[in-house]
C-alpha atoms as one frame of an Amber mdcrd trajectory, in Angstrom:
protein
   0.000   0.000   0.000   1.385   3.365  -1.212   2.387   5.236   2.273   0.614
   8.726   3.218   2.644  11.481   2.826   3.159  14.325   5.613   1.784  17.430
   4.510   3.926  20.762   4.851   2.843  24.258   4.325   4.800  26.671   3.951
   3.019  29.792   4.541   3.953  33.435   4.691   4.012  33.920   8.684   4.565
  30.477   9.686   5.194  26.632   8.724   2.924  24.176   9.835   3.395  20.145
   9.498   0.233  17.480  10.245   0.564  14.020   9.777  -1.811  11.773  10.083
  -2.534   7.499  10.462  -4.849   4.840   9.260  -6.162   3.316  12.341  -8.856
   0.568  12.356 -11.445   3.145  14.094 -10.115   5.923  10.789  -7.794   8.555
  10.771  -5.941   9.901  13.665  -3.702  12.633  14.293  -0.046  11.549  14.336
   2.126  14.572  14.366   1.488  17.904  14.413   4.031  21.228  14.662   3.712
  25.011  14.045   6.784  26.836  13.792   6.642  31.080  13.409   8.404  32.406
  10.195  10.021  36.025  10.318   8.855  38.928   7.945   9.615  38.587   4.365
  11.048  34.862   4.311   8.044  33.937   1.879   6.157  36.682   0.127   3.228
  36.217  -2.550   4.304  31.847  -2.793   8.103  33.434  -3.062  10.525  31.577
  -0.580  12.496  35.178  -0.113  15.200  33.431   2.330  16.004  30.044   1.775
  18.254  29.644   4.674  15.533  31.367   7.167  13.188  28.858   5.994  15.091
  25.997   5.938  15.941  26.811   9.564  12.021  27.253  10.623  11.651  23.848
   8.914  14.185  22.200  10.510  12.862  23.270  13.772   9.624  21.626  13.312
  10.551  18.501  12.241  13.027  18.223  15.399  10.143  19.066  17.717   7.592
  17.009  15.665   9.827  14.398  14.587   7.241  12.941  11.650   7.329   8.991
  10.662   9.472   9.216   7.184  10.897  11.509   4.912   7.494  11.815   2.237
   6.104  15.098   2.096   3.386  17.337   0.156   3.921  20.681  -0.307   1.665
  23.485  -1.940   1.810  26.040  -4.291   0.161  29.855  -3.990   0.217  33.007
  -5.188   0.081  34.920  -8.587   2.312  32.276 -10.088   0.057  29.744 -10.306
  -3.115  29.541 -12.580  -6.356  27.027 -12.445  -8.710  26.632 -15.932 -11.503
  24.065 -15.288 -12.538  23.755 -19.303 -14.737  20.292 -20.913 -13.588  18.813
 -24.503 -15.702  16.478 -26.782 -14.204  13.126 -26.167 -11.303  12.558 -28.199
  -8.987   9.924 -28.872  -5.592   9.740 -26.639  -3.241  11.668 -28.784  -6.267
  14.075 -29.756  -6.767  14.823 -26.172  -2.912  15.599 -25.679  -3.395  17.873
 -28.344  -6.448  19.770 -27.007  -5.077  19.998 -23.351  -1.744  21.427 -25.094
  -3.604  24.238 -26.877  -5.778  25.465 -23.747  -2.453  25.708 -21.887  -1.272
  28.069 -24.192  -4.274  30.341 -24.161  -3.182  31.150 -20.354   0.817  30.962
 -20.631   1.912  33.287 -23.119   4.627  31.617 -25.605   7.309  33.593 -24.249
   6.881  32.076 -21.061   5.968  28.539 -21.869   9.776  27.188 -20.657   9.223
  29.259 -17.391   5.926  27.210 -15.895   5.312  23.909 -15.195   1.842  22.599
 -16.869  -0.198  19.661 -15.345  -3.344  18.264 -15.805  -6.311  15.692 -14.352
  -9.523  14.168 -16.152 -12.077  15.412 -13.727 -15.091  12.785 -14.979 -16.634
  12.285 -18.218 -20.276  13.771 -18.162 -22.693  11.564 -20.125 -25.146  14.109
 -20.468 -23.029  16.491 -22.972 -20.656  13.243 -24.201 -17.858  15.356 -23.013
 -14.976  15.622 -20.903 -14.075  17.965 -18.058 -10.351  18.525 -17.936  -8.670
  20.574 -15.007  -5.349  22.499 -15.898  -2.927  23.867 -13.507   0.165  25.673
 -14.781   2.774  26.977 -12.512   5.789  29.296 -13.181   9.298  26.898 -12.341
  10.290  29.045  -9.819   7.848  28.708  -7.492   8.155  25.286  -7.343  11.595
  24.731  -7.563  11.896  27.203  -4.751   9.486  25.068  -2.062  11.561  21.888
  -3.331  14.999  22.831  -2.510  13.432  23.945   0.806  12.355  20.452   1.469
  15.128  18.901  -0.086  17.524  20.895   2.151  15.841  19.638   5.031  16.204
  15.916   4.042  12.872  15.259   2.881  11.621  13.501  -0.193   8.977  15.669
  -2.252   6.783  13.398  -3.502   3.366  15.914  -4.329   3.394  19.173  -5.460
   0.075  20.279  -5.065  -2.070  23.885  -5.686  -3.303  25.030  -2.832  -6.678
  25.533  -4.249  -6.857  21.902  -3.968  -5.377  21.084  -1.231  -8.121  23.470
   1.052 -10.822  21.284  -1.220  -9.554  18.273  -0.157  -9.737  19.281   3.357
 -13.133  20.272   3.405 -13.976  17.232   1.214 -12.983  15.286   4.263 -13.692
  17.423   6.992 -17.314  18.692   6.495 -18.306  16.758   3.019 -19.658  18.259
   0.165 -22.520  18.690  -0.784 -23.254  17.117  -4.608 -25.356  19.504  -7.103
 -24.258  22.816  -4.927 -21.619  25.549  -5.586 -19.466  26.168  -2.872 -16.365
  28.112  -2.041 -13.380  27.723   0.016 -11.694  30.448   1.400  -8.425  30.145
   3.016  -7.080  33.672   4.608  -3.604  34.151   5.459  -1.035  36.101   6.213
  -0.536  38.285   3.318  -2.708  35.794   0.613  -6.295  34.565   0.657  -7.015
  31.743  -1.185 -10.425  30.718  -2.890 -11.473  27.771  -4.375 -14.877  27.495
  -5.917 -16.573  23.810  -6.041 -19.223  23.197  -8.498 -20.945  19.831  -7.609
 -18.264  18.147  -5.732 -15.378  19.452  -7.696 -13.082  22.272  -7.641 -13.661
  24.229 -10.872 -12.073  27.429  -9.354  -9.336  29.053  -8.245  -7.830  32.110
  -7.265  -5.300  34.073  -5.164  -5.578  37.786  -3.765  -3.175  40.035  -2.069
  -5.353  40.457   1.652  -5.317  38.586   4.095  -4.725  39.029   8.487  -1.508
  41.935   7.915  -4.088  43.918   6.584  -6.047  43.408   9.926  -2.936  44.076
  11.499  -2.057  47.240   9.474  -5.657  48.649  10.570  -5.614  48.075  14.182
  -1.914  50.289  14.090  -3.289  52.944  12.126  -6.161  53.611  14.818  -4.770
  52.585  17.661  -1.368  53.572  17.290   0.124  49.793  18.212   3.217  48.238
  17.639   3.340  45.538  14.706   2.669  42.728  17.628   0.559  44.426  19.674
  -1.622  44.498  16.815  -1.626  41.276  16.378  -1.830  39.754  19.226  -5.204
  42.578  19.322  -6.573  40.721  16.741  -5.951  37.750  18.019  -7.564  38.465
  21.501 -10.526  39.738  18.821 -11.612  36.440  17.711 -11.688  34.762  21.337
 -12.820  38.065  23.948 -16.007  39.345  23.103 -15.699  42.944  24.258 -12.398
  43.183  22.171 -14.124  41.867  18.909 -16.749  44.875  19.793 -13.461  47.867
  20.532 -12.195  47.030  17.189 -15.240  45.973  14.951 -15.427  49.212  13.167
 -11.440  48.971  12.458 -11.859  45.094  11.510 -15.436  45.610   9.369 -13.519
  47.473   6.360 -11.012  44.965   5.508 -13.477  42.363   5.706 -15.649  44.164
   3.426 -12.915  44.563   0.990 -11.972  40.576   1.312 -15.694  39.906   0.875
 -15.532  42.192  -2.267 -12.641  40.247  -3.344 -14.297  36.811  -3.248 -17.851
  38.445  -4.615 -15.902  39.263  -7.878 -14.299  35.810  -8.007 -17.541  33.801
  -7.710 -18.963  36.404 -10.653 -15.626  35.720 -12.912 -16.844  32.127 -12.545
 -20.282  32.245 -13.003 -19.891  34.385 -16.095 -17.986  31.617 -17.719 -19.781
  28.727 -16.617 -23.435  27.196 -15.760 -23.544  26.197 -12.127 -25.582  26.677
  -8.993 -26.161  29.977  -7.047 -23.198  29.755  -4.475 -24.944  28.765  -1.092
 -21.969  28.163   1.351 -18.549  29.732   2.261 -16.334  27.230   4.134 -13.872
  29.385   6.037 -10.243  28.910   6.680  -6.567  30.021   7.147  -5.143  32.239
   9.841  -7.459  34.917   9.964 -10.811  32.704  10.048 -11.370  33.764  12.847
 -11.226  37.455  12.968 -15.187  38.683  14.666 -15.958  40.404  11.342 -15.087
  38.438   8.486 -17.880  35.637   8.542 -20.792  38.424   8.945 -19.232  40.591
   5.662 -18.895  36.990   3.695 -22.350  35.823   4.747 -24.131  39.943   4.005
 -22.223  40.493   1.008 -22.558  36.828  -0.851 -26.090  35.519   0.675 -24.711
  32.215   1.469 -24.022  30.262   4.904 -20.593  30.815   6.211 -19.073  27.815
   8.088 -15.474  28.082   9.350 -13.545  24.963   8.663 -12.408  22.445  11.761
 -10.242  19.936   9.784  -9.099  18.352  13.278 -12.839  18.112  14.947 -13.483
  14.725  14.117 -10.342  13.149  14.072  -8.463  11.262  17.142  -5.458  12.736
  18.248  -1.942  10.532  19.010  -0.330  10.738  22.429   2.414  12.837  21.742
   0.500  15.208  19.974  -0.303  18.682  21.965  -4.101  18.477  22.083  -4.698
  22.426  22.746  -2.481  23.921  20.035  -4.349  21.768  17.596  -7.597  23.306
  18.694  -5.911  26.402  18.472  -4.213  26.095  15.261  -7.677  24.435  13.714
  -8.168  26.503  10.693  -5.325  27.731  10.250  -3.531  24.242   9.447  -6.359
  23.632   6.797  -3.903  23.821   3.881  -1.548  21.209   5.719  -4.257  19.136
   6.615  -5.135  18.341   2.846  -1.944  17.961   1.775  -1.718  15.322   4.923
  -4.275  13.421   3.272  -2.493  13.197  -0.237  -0.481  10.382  -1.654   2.199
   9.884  -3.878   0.395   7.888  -6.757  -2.716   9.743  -6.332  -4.382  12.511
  -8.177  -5.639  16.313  -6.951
């Protein structure tokens, strides 16, 4: 049996390892670390500072100590682009063919040696006789970058995965989807937000965007005059102590208006160029899940339920894992968790 890899994410404020097992009573929580990442070491999916990174990783996988060197790591950021598109069905070489030509209509020519292009059959839909193809390309760089990382650190890369689909796969496991329904992941960092649309069980879209919980951050200094971690440790005393959530919810309310905004114009992009459902849930993620004003802006702004995402809820936990900063970390680790539940023979 092909062995589970251990997911890594390498995010722009911190890295964050979960491992998980196959027990008889389902999966359990093997390992699980969190290690903080200074300023600037990884910037829009960039690694900035390899040698700052490599030392965060190394930390965590000293503390954690994880069963085996397989890991899954993810991509982000403006580098990397996600086309859901259907084709009649077509033999083999004809497919090739067809998948080769949509690639270049998002990588210009010039660029085609500088991005990685990859590819799954998402299902064959009897009910057009066609076939619905998902296409990820991926500028070299980015991924080179994360693999040196790993490889530095004496692990074996074995998945390379978008996050897009690695938050899908979380919920997927964590909360289920719902067949026939359009849903959306989002997945709020640091610096980067994430969102992944699902139409009927199956990620058809994806995006990144330039917001995320430094914004938060960067509005709590401007009107209260705090320090960079005063801010943030404001915010963070936001999402857990109700009278702080009410101090600060008319600093917090405009930058989760303008993520809302953000994701309202992705779910239109989509629905212009497709025929799907109205979107009906927003499954919530990432670092800044839980600021007090972010859920209420998604759920006003887009008319759908917002759910935040607990990819740990369900799950039994290993001895040597630290109970409370799982629960903590719970969102947050959302991207880790899915790559956790990858593979190295399987597909997105």
């Amino acid at each position: 049996m092909t062995r589970r890899c251990f997911g890594l994410d390498l995010g722009t404020s911190a890295v964050r390892l979960v491992q998980l097992r196959q027990a008889r009573s389902g999966l359990r929580v093997a390992r699980f670390g969190v290690e903080p990442l200074a300023p600037g070491c990884i910037e829009d999916g960039q690694v900035v500072d390899h040698e700052a990174t490599v030392a965060a990783v190394r930390r965590v996988l000293a503390r954690v100590r994880p069963l085996g060197r397989d890991v899954a790591l993810a991509v982000a950021g403006n580098g990397v682009i996600i086309k859901r598109f259907a084709v009649p069905q077509l033999r083999p070489e004809a497919l090739v063919a067809q998948i080769a030509w949509e690639a270049d209509q998002i990588v210009a020519p010039q660029q085609r040696g500088e991005v990685l292009v990859d590819h799954t059959i998402l299902r064959e839909n009897p009910a057009t006789g066609e076939i619905e193809v998902l296409l990820v390309a991926a500028k070299h760089d980015i991924v080179r970058q994360r693999l040196r990382v790993a490889q530095d650190c004496g692990l074996r890369p074995v998945v390379v995965d978008a996050a897009a689909f690695a938050l899908h796969n979380c919920v997927e496991a964590a909360h289920g989807l719902v067949g026939g329904e359009t849903a959306a992941v989002l997945a709020v960092g640091a610096a980067t937000s994430t969102i992944t649309i699902v139409a009927d069980g199956v990620p058809a879209y994806g995006r990144d965007f330039g917001a995320g919980g430094r914004d938060y951050d960067a509005a709590i200094q401007q009107a209260t005059g705090a320090s960079a971690s005063e801010a943030e440790a404001l915010k963070r005393r936001a999402a857990v102590e109700p009278e702080v959530a009410a101090r600060l919810a008319d600093v917090l309310a405009p930058v989760s208006r303008a993520i809302a905004g953000e994701v309202q114009r992705s779910l239109a992009f989509f629905l212009d160029s497709t025929v799907a459902e109205p979107l009906t849930r927003i499954y919530l993620a990432g670092g800044a899940a839980a600021t007090p004003t972010l859920a209420p802006a998604l759920g006003e702004r887009l008319g759908a339920a917002v759910q935040r995402v607990e990819p740990f809820a369900r799950l039994a936990v290993d001895a040597g894992v630290d109970a409370g900063v799982l629960a903590a970390e719970g969102a947050a680790a959302a991207l880790a968790f899915g790559l956790a539940l990858r593979r190295e023979d399987d597909s997105p």
